[in-house]
VMD Tcl script that builds the backbone (N, CA, C; Angstrom):
set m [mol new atoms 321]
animate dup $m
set s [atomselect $m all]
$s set {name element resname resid chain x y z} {
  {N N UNK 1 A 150.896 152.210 64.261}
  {CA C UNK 1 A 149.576 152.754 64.414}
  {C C UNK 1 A 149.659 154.277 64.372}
  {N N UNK 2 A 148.993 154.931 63.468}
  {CA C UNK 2 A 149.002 156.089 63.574}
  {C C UNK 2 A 148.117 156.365 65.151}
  {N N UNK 3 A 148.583 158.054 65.020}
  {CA C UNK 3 A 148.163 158.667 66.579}
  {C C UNK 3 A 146.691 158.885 65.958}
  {N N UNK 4 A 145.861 159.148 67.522}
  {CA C UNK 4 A 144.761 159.247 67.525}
  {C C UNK 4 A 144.405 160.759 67.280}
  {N N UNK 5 A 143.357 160.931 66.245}
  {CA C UNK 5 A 142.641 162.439 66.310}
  {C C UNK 5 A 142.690 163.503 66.860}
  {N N UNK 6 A 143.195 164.354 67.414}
  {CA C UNK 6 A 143.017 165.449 68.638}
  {C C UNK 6 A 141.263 165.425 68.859}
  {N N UNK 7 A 140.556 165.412 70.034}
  {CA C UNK 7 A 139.431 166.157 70.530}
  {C C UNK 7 A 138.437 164.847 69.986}
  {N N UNK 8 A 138.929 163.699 69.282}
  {CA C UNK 8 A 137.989 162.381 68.931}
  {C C UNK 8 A 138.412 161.103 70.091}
  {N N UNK 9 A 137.163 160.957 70.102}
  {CA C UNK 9 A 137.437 159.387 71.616}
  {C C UNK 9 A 137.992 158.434 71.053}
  {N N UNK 10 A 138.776 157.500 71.072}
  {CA C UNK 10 A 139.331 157.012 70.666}
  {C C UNK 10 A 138.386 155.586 70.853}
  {N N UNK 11 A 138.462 154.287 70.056}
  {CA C UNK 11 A 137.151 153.533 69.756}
  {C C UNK 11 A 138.022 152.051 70.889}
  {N N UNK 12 A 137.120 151.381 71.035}
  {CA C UNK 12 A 137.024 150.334 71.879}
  {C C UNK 12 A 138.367 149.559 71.562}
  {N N UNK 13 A 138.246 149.176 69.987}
  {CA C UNK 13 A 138.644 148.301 69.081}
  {C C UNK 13 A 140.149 148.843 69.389}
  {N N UNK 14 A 140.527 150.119 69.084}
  {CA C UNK 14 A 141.814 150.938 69.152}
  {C C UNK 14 A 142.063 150.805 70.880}
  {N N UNK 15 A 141.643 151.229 71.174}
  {CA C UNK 15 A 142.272 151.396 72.638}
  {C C UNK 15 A 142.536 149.343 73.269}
  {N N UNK 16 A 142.084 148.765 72.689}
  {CA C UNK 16 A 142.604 147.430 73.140}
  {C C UNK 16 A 143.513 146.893 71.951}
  {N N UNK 17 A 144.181 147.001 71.097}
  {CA C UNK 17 A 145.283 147.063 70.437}
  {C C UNK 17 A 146.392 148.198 70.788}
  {N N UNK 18 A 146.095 149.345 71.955}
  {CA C UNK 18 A 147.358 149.969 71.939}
  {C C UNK 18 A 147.488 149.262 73.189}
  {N N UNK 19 A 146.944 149.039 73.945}
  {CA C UNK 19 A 147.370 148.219 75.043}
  {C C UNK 19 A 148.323 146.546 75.074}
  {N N UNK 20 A 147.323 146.118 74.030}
  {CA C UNK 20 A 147.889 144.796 73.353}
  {C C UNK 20 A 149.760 145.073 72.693}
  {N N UNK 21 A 149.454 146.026 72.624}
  {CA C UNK 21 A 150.806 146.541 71.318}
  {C C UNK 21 A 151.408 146.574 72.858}
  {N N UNK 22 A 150.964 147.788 73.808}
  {CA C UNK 22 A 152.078 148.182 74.523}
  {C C UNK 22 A 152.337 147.220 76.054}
  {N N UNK 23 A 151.816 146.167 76.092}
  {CA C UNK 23 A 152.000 144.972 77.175}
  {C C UNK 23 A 152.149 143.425 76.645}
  {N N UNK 24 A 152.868 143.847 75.654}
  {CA C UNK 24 A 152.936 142.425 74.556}
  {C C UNK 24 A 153.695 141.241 75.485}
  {N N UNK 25 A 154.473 141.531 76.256}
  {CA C UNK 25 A 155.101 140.843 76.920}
  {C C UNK 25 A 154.353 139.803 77.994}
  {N N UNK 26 A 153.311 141.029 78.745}
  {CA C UNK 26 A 152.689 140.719 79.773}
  {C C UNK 26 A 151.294 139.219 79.286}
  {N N UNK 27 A 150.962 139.962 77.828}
  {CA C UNK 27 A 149.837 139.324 77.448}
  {C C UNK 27 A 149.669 137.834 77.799}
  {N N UNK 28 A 150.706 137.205 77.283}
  {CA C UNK 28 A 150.913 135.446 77.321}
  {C C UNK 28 A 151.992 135.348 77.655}
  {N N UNK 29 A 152.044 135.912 79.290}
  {CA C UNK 29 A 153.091 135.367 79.967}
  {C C UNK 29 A 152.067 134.084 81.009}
  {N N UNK 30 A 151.220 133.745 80.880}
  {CA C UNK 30 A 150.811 132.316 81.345}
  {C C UNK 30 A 151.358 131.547 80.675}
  {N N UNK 31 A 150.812 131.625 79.568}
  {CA C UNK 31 A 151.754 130.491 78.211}
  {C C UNK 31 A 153.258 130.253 78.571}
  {N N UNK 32 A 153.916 131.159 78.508}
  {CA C UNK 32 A 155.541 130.530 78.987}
  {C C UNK 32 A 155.811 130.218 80.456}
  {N N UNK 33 A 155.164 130.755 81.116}
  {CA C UNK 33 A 155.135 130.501 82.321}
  {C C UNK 33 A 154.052 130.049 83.260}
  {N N UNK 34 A 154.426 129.004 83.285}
  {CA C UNK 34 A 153.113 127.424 83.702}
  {C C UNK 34 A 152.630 128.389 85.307}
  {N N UNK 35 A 153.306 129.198 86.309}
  {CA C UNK 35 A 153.001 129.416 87.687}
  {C C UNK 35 A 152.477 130.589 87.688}
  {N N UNK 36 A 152.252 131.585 86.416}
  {CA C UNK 36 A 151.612 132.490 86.992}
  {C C UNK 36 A 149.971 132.564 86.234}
  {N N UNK 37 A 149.210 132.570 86.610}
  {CA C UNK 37 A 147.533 132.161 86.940}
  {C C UNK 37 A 147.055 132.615 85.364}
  {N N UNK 38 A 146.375 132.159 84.746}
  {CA C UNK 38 A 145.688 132.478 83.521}
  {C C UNK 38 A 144.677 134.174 83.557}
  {N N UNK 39 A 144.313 134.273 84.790}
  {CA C UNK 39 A 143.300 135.344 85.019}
  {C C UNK 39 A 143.951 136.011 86.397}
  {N N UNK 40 A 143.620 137.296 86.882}
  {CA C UNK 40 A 143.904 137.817 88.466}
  {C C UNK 40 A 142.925 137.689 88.945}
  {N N UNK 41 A 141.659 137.146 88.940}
  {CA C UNK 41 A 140.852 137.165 89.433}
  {C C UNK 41 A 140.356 136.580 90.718}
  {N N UNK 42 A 141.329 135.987 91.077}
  {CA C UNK 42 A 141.292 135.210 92.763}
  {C C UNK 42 A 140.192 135.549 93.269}
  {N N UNK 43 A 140.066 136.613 93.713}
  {CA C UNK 43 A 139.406 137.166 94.901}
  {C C UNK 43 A 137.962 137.641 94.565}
  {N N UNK 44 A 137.525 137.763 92.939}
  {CA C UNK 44 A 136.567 137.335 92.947}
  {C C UNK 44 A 135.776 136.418 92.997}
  {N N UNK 45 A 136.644 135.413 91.861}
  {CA C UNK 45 A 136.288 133.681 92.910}
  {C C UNK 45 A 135.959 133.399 94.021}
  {N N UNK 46 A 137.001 133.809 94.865}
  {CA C UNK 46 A 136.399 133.916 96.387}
  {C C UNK 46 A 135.083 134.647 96.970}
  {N N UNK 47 A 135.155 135.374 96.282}
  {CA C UNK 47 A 133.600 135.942 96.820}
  {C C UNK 47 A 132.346 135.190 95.849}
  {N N UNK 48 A 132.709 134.645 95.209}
  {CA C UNK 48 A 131.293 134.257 94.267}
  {C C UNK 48 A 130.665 133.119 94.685}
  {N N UNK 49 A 131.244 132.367 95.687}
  {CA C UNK 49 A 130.330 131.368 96.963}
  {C C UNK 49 A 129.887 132.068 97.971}
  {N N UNK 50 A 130.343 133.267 98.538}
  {CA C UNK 50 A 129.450 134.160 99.132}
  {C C UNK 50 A 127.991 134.270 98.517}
  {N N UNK 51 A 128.027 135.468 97.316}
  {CA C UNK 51 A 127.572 135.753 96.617}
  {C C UNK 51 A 126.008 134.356 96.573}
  {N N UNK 52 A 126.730 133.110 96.165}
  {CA C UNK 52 A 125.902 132.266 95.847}
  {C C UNK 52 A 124.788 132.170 97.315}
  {N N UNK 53 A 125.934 131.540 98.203}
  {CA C UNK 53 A 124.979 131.437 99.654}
  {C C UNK 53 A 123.804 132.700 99.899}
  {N N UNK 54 A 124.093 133.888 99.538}
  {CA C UNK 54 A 123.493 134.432 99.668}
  {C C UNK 54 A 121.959 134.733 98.742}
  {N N UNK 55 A 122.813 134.518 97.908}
  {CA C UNK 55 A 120.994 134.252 96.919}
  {C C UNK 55 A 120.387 132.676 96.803}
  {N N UNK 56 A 120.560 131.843 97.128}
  {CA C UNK 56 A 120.234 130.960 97.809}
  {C C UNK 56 A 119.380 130.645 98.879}
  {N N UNK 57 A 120.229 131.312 100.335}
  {CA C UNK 57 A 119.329 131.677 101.437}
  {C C UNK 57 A 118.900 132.524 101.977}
  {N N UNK 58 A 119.031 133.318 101.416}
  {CA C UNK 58 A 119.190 135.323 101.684}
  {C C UNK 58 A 119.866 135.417 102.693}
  {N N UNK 59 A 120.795 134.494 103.341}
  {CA C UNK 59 A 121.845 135.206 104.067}
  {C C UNK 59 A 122.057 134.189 105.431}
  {N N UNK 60 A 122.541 134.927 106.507}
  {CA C UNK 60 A 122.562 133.681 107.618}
  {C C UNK 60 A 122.009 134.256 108.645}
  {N N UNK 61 A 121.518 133.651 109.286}
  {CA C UNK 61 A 120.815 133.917 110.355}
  {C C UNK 61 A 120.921 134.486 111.556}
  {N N UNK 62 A 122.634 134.045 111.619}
  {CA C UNK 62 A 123.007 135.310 112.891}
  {C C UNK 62 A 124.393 135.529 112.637}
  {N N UNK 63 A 124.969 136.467 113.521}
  {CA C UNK 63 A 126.159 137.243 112.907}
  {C C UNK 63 A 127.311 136.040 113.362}
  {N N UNK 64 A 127.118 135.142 114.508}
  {CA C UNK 64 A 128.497 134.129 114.557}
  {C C UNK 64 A 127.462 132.987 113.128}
  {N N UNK 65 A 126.772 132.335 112.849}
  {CA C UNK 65 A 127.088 131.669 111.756}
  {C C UNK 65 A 128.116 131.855 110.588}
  {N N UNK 66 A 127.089 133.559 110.342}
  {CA C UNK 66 A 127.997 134.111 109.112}
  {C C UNK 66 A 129.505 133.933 109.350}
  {N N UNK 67 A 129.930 134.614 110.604}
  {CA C UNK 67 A 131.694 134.539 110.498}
  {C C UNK 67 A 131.998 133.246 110.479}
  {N N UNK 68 A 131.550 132.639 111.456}
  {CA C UNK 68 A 132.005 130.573 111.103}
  {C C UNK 68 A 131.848 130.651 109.544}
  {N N UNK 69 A 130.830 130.512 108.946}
  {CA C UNK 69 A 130.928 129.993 107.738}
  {C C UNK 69 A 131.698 130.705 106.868}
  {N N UNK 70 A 132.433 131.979 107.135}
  {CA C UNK 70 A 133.073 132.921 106.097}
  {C C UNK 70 A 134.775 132.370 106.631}
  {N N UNK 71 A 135.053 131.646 107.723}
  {CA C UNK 71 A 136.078 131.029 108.325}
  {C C UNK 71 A 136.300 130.097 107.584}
  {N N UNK 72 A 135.276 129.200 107.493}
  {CA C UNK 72 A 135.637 127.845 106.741}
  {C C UNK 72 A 136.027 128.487 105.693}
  {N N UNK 73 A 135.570 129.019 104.865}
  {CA C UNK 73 A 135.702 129.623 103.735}
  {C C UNK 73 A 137.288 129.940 102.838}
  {N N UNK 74 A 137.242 130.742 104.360}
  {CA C UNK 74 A 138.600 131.516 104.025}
  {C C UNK 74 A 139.735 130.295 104.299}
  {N N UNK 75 A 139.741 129.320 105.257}
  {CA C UNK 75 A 140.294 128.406 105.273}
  {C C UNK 75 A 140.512 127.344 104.230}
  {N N UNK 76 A 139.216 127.125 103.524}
  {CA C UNK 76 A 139.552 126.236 102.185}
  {C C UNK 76 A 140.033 127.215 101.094}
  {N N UNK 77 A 139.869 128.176 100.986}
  {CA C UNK 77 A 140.514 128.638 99.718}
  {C C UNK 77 A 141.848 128.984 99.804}
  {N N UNK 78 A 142.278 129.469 101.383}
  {CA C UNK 78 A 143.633 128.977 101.558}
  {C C UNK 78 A 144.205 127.717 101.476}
  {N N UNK 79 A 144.021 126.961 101.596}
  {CA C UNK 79 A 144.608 125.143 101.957}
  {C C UNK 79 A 144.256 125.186 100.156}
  {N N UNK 80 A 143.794 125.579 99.294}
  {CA C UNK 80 A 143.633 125.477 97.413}
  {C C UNK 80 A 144.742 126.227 97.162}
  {N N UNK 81 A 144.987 127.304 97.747}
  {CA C UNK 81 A 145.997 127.884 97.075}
  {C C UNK 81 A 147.386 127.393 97.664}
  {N N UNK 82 A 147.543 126.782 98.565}
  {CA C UNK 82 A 149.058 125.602 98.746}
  {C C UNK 82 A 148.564 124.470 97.954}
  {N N UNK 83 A 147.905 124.056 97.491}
  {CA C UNK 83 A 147.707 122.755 96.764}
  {C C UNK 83 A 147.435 121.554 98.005}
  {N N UNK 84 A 146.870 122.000 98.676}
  {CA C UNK 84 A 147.093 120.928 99.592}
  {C C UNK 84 A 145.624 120.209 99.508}
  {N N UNK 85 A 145.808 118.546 99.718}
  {CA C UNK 85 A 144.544 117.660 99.912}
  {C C UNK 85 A 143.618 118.343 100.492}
  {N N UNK 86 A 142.055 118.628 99.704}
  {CA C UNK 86 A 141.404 119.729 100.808}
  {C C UNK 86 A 140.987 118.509 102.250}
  {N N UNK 87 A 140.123 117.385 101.720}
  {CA C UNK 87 A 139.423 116.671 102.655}
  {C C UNK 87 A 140.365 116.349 104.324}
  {N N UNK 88 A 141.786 116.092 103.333}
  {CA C UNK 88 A 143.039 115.563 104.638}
  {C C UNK 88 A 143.101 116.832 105.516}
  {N N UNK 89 A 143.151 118.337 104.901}
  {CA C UNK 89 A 143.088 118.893 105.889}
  {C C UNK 89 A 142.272 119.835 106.604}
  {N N UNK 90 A 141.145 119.279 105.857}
  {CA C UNK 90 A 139.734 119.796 106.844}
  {C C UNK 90 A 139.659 119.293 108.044}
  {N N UNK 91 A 139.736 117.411 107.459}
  {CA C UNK 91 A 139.812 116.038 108.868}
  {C C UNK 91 A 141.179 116.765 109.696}
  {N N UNK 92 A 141.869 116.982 109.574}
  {CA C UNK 92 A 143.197 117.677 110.542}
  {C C UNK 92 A 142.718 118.947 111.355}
  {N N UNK 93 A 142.148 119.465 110.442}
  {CA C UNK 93 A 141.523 120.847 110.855}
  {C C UNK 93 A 140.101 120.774 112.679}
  {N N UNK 94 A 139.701 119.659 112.405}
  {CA C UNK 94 A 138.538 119.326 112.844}
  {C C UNK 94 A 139.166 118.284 114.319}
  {N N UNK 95 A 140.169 117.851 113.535}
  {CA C UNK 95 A 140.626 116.795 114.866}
  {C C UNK 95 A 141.802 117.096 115.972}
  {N N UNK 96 A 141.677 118.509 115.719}
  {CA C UNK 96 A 142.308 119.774 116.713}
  {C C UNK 96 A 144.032 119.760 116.429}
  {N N UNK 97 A 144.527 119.276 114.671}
  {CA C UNK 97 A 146.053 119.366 114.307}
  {C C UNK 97 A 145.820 120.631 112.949}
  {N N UNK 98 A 145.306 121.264 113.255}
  {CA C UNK 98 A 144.970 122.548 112.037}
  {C C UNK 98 A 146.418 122.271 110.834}
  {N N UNK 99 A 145.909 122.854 109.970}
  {CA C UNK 99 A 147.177 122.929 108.967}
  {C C UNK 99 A 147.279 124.508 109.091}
  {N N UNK 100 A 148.880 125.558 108.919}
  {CA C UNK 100 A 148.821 126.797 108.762}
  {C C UNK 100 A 149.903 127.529 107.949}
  {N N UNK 101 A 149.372 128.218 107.550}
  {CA C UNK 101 A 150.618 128.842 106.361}
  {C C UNK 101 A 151.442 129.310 106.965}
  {N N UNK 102 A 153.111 128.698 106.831}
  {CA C UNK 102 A 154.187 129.819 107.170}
  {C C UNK 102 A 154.472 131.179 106.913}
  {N N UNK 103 A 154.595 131.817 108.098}
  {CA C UNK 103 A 154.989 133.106 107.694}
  {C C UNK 103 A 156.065 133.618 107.798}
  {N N UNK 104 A 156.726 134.620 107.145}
  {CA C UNK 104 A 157.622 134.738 106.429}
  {C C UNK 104 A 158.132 136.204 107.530}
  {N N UNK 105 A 159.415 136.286 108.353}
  {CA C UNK 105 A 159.711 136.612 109.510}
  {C C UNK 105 A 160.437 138.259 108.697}
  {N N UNK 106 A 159.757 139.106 108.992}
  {CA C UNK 106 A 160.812 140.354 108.475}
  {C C UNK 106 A 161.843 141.195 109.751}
  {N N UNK 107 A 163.026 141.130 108.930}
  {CA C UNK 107 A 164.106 141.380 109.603}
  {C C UNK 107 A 164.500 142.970 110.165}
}
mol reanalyze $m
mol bondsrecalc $m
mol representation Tube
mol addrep $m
């Protein structure tokens, strides 16, 4: 690719082929590698059932609903990201044997 113009913006089209050119590796590393995620987008996912509840009901009604319901929340999208049965460990969750992520002890 030739270099870009001095003092000209460089166009949409160009600037996502030098990137493409210069993260070739990174591009379709889902493809060879089945564990790392198609998109980074986690955490907007996570917020876009917020998002929904909220235009829905315009919101919750008092400030402990909201945190309960932003609890559950945060609890199922954790127990998705271990792969774990959601329903088995909601019922665990509820019948006072919680499920919890190990944490990892620094030395």
């Amino acid at each position: 690719m030739p270099p870009p113009d001095r003092g000209r913006k460089q166009s949409k089209t160009r600037n996502l082929l030098v990137r493409l050119r210069d993260y070739q590796h990174q591009v379709l590393l889902f493809a060879r590698d089945l564990t790392v995620p198609f998109t980074n987008n986690q955490a907007e996912r996570d917020l876009r059932m917020i998002k929904a509840q909220l235009k829905i009901s315009g919101g919750w009604r008092t400030r402990h609903g909201a945190d309960a319901w932003l609890r559950v929340r945060g609890y199922i999208s954790t127990a998705r990201k271990h792969s774990l049965h959601l329903i088995t460990t909601l019922r665990d969750a509820i019948t006072g044997n919680p499920w919890l992520p190990t944490t990892i002890e620094m030395a």
